[in-house]
C-alpha positions as CSV (number, residue, x, y, z in Angstrom):
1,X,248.5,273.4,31.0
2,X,249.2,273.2,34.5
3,X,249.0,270.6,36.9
4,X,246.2,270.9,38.7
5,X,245.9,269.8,42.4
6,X,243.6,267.2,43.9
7,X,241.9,267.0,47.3
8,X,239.9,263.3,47.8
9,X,237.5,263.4,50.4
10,X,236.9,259.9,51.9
11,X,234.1,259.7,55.0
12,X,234.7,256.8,57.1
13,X,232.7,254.9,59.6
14,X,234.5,251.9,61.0
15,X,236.9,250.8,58.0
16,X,240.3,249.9,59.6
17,X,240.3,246.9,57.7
18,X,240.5,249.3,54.4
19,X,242.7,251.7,54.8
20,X,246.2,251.1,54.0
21,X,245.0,249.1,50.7
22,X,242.9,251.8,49.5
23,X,246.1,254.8,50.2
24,X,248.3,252.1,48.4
25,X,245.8,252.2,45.6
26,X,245.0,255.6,45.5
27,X,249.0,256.1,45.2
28,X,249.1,254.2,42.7
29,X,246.6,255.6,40.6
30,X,247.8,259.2,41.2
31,X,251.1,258.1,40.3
32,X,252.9,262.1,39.8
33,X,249.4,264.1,40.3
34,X,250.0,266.6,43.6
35,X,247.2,265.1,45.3
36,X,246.1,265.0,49.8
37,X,243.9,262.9,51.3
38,X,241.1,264.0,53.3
39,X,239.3,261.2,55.9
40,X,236.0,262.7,58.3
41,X,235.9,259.9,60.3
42,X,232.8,259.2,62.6
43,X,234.4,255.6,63.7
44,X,234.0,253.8,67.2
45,X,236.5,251.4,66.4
46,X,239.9,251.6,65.9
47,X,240.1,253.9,62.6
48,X,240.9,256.9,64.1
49,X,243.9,255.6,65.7
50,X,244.8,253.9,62.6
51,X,244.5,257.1,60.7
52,X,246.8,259.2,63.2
53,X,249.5,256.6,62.5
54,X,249.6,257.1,59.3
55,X,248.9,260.5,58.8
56,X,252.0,260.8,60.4
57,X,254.4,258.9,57.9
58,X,252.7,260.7,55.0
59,X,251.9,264.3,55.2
60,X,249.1,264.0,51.8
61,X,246.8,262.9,54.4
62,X,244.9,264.5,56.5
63,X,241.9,263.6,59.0
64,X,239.5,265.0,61.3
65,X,237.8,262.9,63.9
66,X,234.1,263.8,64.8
67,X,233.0,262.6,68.0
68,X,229.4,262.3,68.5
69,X,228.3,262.8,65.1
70,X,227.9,260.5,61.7
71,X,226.1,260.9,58.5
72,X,228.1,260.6,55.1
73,X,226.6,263.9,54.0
74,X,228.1,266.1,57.1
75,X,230.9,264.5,56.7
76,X,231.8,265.2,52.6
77,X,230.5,269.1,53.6
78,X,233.3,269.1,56.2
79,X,235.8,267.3,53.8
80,X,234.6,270.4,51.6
81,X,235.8,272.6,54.1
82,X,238.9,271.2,54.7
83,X,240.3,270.6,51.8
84,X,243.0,272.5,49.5
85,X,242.8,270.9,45.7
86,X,241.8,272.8,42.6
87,X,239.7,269.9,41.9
88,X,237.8,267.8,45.1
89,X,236.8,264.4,44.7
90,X,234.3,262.4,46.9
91,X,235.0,258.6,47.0
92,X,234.1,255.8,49.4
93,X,236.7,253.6,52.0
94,X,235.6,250.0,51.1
95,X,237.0,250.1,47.9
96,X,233.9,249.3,45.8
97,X,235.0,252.7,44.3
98,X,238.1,251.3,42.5
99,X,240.6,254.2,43.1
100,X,242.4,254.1,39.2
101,X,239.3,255.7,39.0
102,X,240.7,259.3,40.7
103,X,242.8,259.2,37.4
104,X,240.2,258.9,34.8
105,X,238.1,261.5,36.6
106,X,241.1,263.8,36.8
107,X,242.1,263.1,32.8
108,X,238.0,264.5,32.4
109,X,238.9,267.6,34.7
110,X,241.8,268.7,32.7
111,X,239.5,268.3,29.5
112,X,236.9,271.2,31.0
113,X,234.5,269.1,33.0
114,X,233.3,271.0,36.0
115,X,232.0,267.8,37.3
116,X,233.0,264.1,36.4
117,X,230.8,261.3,37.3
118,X,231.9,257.8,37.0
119,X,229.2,255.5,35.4
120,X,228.2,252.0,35.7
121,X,225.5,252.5,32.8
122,X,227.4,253.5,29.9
123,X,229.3,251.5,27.5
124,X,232.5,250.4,29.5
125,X,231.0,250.4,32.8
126,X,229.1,247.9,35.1
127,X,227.9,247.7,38.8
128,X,228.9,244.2,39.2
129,X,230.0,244.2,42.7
130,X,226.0,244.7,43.6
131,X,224.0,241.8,44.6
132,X,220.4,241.6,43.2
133,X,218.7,242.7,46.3
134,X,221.3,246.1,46.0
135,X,221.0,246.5,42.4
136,X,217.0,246.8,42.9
137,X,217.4,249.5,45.8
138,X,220.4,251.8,43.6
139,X,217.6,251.4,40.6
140,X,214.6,252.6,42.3
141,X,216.5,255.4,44.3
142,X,218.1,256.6,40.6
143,X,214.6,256.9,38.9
144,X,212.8,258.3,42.4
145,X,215.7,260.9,41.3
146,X,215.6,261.4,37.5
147,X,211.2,261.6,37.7
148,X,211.3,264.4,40.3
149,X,214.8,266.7,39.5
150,X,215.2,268.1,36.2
151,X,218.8,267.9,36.8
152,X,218.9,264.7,36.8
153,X,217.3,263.9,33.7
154,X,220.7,263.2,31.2
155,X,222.9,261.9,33.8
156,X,223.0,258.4,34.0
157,X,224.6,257.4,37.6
158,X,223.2,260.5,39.7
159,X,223.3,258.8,42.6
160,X,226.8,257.4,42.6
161,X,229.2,258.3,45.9
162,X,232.1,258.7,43.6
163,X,232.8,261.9,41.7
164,X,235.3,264.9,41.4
165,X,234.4,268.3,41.0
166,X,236.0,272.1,40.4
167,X,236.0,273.8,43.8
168,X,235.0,276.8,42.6
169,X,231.4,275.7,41.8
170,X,230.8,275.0,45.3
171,X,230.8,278.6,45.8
172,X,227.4,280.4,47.2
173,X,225.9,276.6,46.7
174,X,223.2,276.3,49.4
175,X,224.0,272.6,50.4
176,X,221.8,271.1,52.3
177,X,222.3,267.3,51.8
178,X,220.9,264.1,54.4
179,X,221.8,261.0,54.5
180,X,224.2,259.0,51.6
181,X,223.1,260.9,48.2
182,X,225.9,263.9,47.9
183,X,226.1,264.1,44.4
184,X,222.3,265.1,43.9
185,X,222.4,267.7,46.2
186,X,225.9,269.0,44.2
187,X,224.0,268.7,40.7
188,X,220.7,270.1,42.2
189,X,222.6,273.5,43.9
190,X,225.3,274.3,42.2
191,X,226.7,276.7,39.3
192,X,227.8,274.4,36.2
193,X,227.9,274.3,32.7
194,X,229.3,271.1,31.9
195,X,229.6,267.1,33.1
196,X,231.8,264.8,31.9
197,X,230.8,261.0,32.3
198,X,233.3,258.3,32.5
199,X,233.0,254.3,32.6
200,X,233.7,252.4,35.4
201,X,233.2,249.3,37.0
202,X,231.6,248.9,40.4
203,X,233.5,246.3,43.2
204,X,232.8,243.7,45.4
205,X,233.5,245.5,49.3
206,X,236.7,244.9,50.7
207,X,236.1,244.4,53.9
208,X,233.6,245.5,56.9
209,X,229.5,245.5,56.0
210,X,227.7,247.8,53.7
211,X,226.2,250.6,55.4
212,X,222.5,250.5,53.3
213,X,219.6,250.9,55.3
214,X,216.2,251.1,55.6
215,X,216.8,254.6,57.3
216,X,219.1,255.3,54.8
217,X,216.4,254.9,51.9
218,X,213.6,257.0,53.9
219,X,216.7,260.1,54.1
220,X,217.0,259.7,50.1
221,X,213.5,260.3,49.7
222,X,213.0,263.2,52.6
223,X,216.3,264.8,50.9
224,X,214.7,264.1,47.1
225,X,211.6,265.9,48.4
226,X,213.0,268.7,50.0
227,X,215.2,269.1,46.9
228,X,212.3,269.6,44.8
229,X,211.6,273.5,45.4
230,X,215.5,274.4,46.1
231,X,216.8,272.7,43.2
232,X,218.3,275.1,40.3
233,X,217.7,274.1,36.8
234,X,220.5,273.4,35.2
235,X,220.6,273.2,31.7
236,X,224.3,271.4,31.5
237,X,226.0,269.7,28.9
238,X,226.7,266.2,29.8
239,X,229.5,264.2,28.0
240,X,229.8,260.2,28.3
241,X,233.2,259.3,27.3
242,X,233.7,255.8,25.3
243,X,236.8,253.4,27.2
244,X,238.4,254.4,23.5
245,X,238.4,258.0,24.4
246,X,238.9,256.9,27.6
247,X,242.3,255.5,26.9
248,X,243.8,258.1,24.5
249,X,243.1,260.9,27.4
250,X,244.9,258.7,29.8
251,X,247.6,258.0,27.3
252,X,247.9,261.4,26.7
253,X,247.9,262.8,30.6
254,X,250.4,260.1,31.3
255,X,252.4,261.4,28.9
256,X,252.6,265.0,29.9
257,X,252.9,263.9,33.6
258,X,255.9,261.4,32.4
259,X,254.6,258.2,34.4
């Protein structure tokens, strides 16, 4: 088989403090995967700079800095745009997303997902680095979700920010998203026969403040709503791997990629 190349798209507002660990992480967990890295930036502080320095010294990444505009769902649309990989992942800059996870998503890729979600509600995963307050907010938001998109239904973390997907399935997909919640507007509008579910464990934020707001839970509902007539029915199959399946496929991609 192949080795498949890897675009992550990572939207950033204000994260200086983040950035070099997470690309030391992120190198670390794609350890001989051909992967870039893809920042759309909306910062007023000093990321942008940051992120020229860099990309500089490594040419896998790449950014784009937006003046005058911000909204994590522009931003992933124009990541979409830029980016280059067979397979496209979406993945935050505060490093609550846990980067290692870029490898188990890719193991699920290889294995014919078309999209892999990372979950913190199967066996294996947890959203530990959520206070109760957070927990409560991510809960309703999920089941606002599952009751009003049929899409939704068997998917058990549909409104995570982390998840990698075939760029092929974006194709023709009318996207349309507002505010935070990408993935529902992905599972809602696009072509795909087939998700894969992997465990993982949600982190305590690195550094800088969350971004949750009470604007950014009316958006989720306006984009849930408007979702409603748009969305296409999908009628995938949706996998959830055990952490024992888990750890034979990276045992097994590790090995054909000789780490």
């Amino acid at each position: 088989m192949a080795v498949k190349t890897l675009s992550v798209i990572i939207p950033t507002y204000n994260e200086a403090d983040n950035i070099e660990k997470l690309l030391g992480e992120i190198e670390q967990a794609l350890e001989n995967v051909p992967y870039e890295v893809v920042f759309v930036d909306d910062s007023t502080d000093s990321t942008p700079a940051l992120l020229e320095r860099v990309a500089e010294i490594d040419k896998r990444v790449r950014f784009e800095h937006r003046e005058n505009k911000s909204g994590l769902a522009t931003a992933v649309l124009r990541g979409f745009e830029l980016a280059k990989g067979d397979y496209i992942a979406v993945m935050d800059a505060d490093l609550q997303h846990p980067p290692i996870t870029l490898r188990y998503m890719y193991c699920a890729m290889r294995r014919g997902a078309e999209i892999c979600i990372p979950s913190r509600f199967i066996p294996g995963g947890s959203d530990g680095g959520l206070d109760f307050y957070r927990k409560f907010v991510s809960g309703t938001a999920r089941y606002i979700g599952k009751f009003f998109l049929r899409c939704l239904w068997r998917v058990s973390d549909p409104t995570s920010g982390l998840f990698m997907l075939r760029r092929d399935i974006l194709e023709d997909a009318d996207l349309r998203p507002v505010g935070w919640k990408i993935l529902i507007e992905v599972l809602a509008m696009c072509r795909y026969s087939k998700v894969t579910e992997v465990p993982y464990t949600f982190c305590d934020r690195n550094a800088g403040e969350s971004k949750l707001s009470k604007k950014v839970t009316l958006e989720y509902i306006r984009q849930v709503f408007g979702l409603i007539p748009r969305a296409k029915h999908s009628r995938a199959n949706v996998v959830k791997w055990s952490p024992a399946r888990l750890e034979l496929e990276l045992r097994e991609l590790n090995s054909r990629l000789k780490v």
